[in-house]
C-alpha positions as CSV (number, residue, x, y, z in Angstrom):
1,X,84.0,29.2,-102.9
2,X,81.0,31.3,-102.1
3,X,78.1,29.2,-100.2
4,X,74.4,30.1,-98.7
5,X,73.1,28.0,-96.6
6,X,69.5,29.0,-95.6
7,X,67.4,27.5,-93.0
8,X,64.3,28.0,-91.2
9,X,61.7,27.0,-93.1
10,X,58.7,24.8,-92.8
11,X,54.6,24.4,-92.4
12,X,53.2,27.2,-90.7
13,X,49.2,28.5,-90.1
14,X,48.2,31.4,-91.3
15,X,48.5,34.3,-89.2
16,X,51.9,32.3,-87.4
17,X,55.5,33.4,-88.0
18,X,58.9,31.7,-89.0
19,X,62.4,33.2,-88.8
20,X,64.8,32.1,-92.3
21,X,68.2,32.4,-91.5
22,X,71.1,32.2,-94.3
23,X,75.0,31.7,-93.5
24,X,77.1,32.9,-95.9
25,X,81.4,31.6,-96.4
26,X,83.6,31.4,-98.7
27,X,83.2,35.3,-98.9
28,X,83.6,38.8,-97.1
29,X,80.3,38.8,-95.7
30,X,80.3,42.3,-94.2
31,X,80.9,43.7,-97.5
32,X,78.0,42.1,-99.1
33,X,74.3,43.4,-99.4
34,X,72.0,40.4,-99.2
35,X,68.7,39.5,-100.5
36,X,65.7,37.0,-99.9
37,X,64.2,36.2,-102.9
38,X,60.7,33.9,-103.3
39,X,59.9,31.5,-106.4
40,X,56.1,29.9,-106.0
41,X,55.3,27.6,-108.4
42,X,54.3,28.3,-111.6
43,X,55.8,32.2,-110.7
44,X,58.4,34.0,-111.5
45,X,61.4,34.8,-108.9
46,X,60.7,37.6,-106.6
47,X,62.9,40.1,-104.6
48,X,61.2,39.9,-101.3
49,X,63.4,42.0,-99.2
50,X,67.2,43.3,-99.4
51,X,69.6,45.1,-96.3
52,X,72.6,46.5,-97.1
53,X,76.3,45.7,-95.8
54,X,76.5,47.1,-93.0
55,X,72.7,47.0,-91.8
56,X,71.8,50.6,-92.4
57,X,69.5,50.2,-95.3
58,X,66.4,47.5,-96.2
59,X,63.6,47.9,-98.6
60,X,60.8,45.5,-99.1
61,X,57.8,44.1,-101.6
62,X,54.9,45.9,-101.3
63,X,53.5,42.3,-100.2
64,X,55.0,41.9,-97.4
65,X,56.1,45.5,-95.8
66,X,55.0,46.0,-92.6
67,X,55.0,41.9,-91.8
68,X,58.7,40.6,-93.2
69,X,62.2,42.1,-91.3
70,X,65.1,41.7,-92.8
71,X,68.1,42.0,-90.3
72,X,71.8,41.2,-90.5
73,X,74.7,39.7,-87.5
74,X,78.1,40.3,-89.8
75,X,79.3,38.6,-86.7
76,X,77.8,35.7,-87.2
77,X,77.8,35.9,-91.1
78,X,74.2,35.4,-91.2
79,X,71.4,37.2,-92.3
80,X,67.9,36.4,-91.1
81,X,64.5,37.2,-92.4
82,X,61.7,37.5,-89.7
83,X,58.2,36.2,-91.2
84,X,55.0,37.6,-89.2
85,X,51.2,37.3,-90.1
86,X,51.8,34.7,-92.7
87,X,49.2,34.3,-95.4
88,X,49.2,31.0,-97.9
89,X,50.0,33.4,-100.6
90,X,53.7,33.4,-99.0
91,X,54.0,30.2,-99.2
92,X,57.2,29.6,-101.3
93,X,60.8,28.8,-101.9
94,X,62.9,31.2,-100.2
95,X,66.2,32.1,-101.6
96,X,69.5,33.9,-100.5
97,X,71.4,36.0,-102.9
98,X,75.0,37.9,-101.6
99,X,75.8,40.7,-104.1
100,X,78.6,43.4,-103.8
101,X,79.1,46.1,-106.6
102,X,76.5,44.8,-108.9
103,X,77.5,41.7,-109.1
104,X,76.3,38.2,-108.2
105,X,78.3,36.5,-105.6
106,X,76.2,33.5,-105.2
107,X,72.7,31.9,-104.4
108,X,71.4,30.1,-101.9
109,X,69.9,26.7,-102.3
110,X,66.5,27.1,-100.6
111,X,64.3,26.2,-97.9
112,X,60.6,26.0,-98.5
113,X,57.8,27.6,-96.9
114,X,54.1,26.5,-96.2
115,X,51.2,28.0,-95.0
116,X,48.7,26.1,-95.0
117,X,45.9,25.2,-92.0
C-alpha cells in the first residue's frame, strides 16, 4: 500500500524558511517523479514544484521560482521541499503526490503552513 507521509510544517515569519519533507513506502520510490502540491483555503489545488526520478529534472510555479527547492534522497525514500523568503501568500496545505507513467500512485496527507508575524 502506497503511503506519504509529509512533515515539516508549521508557523513561520515572513522572510524565514521551512524545509517539508515526504517519505514515501509501499512503493518503488526511485522510479517515481514526485510533486508538492499547495491548497489555500477557498483555492484551488496548486502544482508548486515537481523533480523527476532520478533527480535530474524539477520545474517550479512561477510564484515561487527562485525561493522553493525541490530535491530528492532515493536513499532515504524521501523527497524534501526547501521553503526560503516566505511570504503569507504561501501560507497553505502542502501536499505530496508520487506518480510514475502518468498515473497516480498516491497522495500525501498534508502538513500545514503559516506565515504569519
Amino acid at each position: 500500500q502506497v503511503q506519504l507521509v509529509e512533515s515539516g510544517g508549521g508557523l513561520v515569519q515572513p522572510g524565514g524558511s521551512l524545509r517539508l519533507s515526504c517519505a514515501g513506502s509501499g512503493f518503488t520510490f526511485s522510479s517515481a517523479a514526485m510533486r508538492w502540491y499547495r491548497q489555500a483555503p477557498g483555492k484551488e489545488r496548486e502544482l508548486v514544484a515537481g523533480i523527476s526520478s532520478l533527480g535530474g529534472n524539477t520545474n517550479y510555479a512561477a510564484s515561487v521560482k527562485g525561493r522553493f527547492t525541490i530535491s530528492r534522497d532515493n536513499a532515504q525514500n524521501t523527497v524534501y521541499l526547501q521553503m526560503n523568503s516566505l511570504k503569507p501568500e504561501d501560507t497553505a496545505v502542502y501536499y505530496c503526490y508520487a506518480w510514475r507513467y502518468g498515473s497516480t500512485l498516491g497522495w500525501g496527507q498534508g502538513t500545514q503552513v503559516t506565515v504569519s508575524s
